[in-house]
C-alpha positions, -999 to 999 in steps of 0.1 A, spaced: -633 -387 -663 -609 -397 -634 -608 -360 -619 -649 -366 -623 -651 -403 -602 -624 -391 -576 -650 -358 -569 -679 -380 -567 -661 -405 -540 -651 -375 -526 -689 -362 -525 -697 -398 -509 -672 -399 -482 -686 -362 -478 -722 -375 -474 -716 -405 -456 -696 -386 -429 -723 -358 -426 -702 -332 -442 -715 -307 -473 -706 -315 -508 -691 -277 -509 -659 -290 -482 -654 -323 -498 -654 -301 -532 -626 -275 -520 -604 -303 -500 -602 -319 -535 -594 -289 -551 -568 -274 -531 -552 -314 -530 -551 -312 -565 -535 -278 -572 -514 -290 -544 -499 -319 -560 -497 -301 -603 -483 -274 -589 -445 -272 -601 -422 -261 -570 -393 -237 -575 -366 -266 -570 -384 -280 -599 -383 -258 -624 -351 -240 -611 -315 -253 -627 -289 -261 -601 -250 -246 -609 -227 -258 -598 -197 -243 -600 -159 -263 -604 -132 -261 -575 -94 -255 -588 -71 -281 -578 -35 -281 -581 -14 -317 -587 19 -318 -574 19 -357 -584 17 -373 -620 -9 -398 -619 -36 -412 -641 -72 -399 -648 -96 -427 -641 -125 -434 -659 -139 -449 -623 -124 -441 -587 -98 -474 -590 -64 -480 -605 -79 -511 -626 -101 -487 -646 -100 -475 -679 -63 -445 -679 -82 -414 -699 -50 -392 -693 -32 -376 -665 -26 -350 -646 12 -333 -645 27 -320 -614 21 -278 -608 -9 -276 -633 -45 -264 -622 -74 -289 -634 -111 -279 -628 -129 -310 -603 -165 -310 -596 -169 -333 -562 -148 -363 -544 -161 -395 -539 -152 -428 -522 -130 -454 -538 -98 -477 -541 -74 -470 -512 -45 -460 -525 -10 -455 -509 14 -432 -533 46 -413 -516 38 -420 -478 0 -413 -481 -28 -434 -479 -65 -422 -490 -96 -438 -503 -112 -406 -518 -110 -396 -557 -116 -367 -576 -137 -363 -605 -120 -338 -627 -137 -321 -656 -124 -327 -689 -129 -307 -719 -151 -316 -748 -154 -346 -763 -134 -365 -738 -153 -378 -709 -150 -371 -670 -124 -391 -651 -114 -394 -614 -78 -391 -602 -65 -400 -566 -68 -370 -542 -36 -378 -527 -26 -364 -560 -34 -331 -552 -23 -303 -532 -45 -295 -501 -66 -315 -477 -75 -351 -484 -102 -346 -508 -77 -321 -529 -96 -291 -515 -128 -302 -533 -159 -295 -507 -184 -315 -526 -192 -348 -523 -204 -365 -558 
């Protein structure tokens, strides 16, 4: 019924503005397809694949990007931990450095996701992770 009443306004407008009913007919139609039809970023999963980082610090896994959060573990000094992006948090100052970002590193099943300071890890100062969360 809706699709009906939005063709007959459409046929209206069409009339009133001196245009044929068969215009007004296939500017609805092709809006219509226009709008139901799914795109390929919709119906296309994203991957997105985890960045090796290296900690030459011990320091705690976070379950937010702060030291007042929530310890979920740690990371050890010369271990490789998978990270999925770096965002913005606490400033933190450990052994000379100062840095606001964090990395979320990837846990293993069941335990959840937790962030650990990037100055933590070896690299540049997101801990060689590229992307941003």
């Amino acid at each position: 019924m809706r699709t009906m009443l939005k063709t007959t306004a459409a046929v209206g407008a069409a009339v009133l503005l001196g245009l044929g009913a068969t215009s007004a007919h296939a500017a609805d139609a092709s809006q219509e397809a226009a709008t139901s039809a799914p795109t390929k970023a919709q119906t296309t999963p994203v991957t997105v694949m985890n960045t090796q980082v290296h900690a030459w610090l011990r320091v705690h896994v976070r379950a937010e990007p702060n030291t007042s959060s929530e310890i979920l573990s740690h990371v050890a000094p010369g271990y490789t931990y998978p990270a999925i992006c770096w965002t913005y948090g606490e400033t933190v100052t450990l052994e000379g450095y100062t840095n606001n970002k964090w990395v979320l590193i990837d846990r293993t099943w069941p335990k959840q996701n937790g962030y650990v300071t990037a100055i933590a890890l070896s690299g540049n100062d997101t801990g060689g992770v590229s992307e941003k969360c």
